[in-house]
C-alpha positions as CSV (number, residue, x, y, z in Angstrom):
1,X,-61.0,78.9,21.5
2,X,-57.9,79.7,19.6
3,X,-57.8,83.2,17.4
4,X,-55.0,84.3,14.9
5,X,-55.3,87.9,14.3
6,X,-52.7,89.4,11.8
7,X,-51.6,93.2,11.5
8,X,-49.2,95.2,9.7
9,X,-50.1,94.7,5.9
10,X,-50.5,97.9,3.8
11,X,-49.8,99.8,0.5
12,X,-46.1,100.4,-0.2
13,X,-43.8,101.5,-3.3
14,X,-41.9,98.8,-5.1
15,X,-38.5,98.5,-3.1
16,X,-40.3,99.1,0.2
17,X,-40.8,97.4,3.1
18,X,-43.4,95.9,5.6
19,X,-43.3,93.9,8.9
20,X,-46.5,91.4,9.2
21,X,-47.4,90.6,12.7
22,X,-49.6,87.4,13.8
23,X,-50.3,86.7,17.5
24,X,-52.1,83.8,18.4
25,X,-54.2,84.0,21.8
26,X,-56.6,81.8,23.1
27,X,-56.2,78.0,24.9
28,X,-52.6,77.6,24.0
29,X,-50.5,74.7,25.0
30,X,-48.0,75.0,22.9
31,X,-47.2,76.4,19.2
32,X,-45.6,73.9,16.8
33,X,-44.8,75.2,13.3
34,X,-45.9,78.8,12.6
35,X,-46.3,80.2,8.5
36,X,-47.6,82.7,6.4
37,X,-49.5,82.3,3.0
38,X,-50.5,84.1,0.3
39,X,-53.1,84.4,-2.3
40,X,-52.9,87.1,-5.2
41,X,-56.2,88.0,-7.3
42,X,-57.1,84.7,-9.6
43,X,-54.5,82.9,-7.9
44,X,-54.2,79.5,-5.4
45,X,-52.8,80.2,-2.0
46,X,-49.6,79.6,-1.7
47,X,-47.0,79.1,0.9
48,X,-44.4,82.2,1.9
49,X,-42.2,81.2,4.8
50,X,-42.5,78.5,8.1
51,X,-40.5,78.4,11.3
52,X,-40.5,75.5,13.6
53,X,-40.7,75.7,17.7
54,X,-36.9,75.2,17.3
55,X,-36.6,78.3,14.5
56,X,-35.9,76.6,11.5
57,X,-37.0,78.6,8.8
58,X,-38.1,77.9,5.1
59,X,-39.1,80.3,2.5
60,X,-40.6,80.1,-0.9
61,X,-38.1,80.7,-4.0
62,X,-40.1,83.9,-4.6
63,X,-39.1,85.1,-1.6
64,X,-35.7,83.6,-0.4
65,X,-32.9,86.7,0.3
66,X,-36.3,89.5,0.6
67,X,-38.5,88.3,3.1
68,X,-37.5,86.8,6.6
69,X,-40.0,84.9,9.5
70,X,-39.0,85.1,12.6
71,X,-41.6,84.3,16.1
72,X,-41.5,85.1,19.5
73,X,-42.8,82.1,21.8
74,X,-43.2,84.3,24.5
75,X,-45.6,85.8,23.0
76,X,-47.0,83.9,20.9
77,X,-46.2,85.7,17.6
78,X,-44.9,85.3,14.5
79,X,-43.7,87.9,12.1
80,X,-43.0,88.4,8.5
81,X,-40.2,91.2,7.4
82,X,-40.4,91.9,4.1
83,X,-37.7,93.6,1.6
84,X,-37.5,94.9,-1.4
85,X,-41.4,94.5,-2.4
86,X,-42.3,93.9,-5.6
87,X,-45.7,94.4,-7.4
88,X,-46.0,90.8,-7.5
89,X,-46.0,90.5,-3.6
90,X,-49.4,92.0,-3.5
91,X,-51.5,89.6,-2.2
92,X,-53.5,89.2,1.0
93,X,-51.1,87.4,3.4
94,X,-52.9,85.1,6.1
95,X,-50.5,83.5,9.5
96,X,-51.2,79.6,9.8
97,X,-50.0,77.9,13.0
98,X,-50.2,74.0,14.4
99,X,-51.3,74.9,18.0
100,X,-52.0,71.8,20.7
101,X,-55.3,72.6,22.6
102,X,-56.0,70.3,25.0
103,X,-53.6,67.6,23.5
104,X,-54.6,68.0,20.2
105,X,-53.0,68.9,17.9
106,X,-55.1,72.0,15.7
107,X,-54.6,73.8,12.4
108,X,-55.8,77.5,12.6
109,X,-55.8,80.3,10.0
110,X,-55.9,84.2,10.8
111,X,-58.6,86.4,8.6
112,X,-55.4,88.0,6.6
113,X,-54.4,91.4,5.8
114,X,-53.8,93.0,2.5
115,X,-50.4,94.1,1.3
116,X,-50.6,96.0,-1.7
117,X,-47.1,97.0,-3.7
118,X,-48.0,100.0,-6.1
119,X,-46.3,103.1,-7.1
């Protein structure tokens, strides 16, 4: 069994910050790409950030100079810094990682965490 269990979300002021945590535990080969998504009230999901094994990293337009992923193999983990928040980046953010198991190859989805920018 693989779990992703996200912490770190929160209310904040507009202009604040918040650091998103997501570590993945469980029958872990290895950890291929790593992401976060959102969805906002009435809204699809939609993607944030993803970092490769390697660290590549890709962000959302939304998002690009504000908000930076970074993981830590090590550990398993992946983490979402985020900048200058603004009442649109409330949402509740959920961690999505491509994790072999066994030699597959898996898609998994943590229970996401609210992040609420209000003044």
């Amino acid at each position: 069994q693989v779990q992703l269990v996200e912490s770190g979300g929160g209310l904040v002021q507009p202009g604040g910050s918040l650091r998103l945590s997501c570590a993945a535990s469980g029958s872990i080969f290895s950890i291929n790409v790593m992401a976060w998504y959102r969805q906002a009230p009435g809204k699809q999901r939609e993607l944030v950030a993803t970092i490769i094994n390697g660290g590549t990293t890709n962000y959302a337009d939304s998002v690009k100079g504000r908000f930076t992923i970074s993981r830590d193999n090590a550990k398993n983990t992946v983490y979402l810094r985020m900048n200058s928040l603004k009442p649109e980046d409330t949402a509740v953010y959920y961690c999505n990682a491509d994790i072999f198991v066994r030699g597959t190859l898996n898609n998994y989805w943590g229970q996401g965490t609210q992040v609420t920018v209000s003044s």
